[in-house]
C-alpha positions in Angstrom: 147.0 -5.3 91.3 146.0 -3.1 88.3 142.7 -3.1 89.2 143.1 -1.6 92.7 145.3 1.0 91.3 142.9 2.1 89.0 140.4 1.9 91.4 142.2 4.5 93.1 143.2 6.7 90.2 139.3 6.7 89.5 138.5 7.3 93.6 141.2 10.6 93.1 140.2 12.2 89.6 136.5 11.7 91.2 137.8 13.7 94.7 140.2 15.9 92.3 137.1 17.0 90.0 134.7 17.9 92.3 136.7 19.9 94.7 138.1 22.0 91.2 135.2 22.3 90.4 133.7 23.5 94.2 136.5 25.9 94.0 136.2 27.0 90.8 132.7 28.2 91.5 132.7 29.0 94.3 135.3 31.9 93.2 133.3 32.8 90.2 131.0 33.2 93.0 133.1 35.7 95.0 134.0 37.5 91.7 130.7 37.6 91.0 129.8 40.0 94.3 132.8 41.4 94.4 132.2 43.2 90.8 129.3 45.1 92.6 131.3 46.4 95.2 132.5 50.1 95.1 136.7 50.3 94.8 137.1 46.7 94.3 135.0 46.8 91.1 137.8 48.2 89.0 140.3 45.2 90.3 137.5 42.1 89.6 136.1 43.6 86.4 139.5 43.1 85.1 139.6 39.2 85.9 137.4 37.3 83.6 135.5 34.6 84.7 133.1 33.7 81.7 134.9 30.3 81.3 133.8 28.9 85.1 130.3 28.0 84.3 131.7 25.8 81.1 134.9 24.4 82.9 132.7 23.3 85.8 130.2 21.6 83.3 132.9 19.7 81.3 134.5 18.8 84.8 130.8 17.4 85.7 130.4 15.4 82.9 133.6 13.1 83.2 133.0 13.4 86.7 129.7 11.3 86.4 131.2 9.5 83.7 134.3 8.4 86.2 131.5 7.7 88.9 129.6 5.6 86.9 132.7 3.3 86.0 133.3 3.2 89.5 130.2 2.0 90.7 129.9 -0.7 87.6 133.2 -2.2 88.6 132.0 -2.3 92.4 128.7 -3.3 91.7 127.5 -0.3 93.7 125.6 1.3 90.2 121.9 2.0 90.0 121.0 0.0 86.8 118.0 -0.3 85.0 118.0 -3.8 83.0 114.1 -4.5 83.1 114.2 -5.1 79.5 117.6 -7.0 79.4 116.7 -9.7 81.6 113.2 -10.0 79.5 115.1 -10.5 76.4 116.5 -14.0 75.7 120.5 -14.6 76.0 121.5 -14.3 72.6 119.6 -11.0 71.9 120.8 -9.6 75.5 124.2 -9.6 74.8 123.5 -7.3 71.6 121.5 -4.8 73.5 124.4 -4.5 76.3 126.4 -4.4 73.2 124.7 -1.6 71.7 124.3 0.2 75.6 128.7 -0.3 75.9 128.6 1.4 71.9 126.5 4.1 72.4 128.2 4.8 75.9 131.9 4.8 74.6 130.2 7.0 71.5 129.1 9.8 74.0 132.3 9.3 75.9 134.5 10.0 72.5 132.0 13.0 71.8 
């Protein structure tokens, strides 16, 4: 049960992220033109925008990061695990340690 409903939560912050950030650009996008038009120049020169590009890359990052949580608890992930499956049990379970470290790490940065 709490599984499936965080399944979904993931399956909407995912849809929620990438149409803010669709719309976020694409309106930096339209402010972006509309600054070079004469008479409505005045009007979108006064509405900053500078903070789009960053918002939309933050929003990207946990977007990917949400997806890729997704797709390990559907087992619909790309994953590269040459060298794990080389590597004897004991020492496996380290290296996925270290992988789960490192990613939670990044995730905290």
């Amino acid at each position: 049960m709490f599984n499936k409903a965080l399944n979904h939560l993931e399956e909407w912050l995912i849809s929620f992220l990438m149409a803010a950030a669709t719309l976020v650009i694409f309106f930096a996008v339209v402010h972006r033109y509309l600054a070079g038009v004469p008479y409505i120049q005045d009007i979108a020169l006064k509405i900053h925008m500078s903070w789009a590009q960053e918002l939309c890359i933050i929003m990207f990052v946990w977007m990917a990061k949400f997806g890729a949580a997704y797709g390990v608890r559907n087992g619909t992930h790309v994953g590269v695990d040459v060298v794990v499956r080389k590597l004897k049990p004991e020492h496996s379970k380290w290296l996925v340690l270290f992988g789960l470290i490192a990613g939670a790490i990044f995730t905290g940065t």
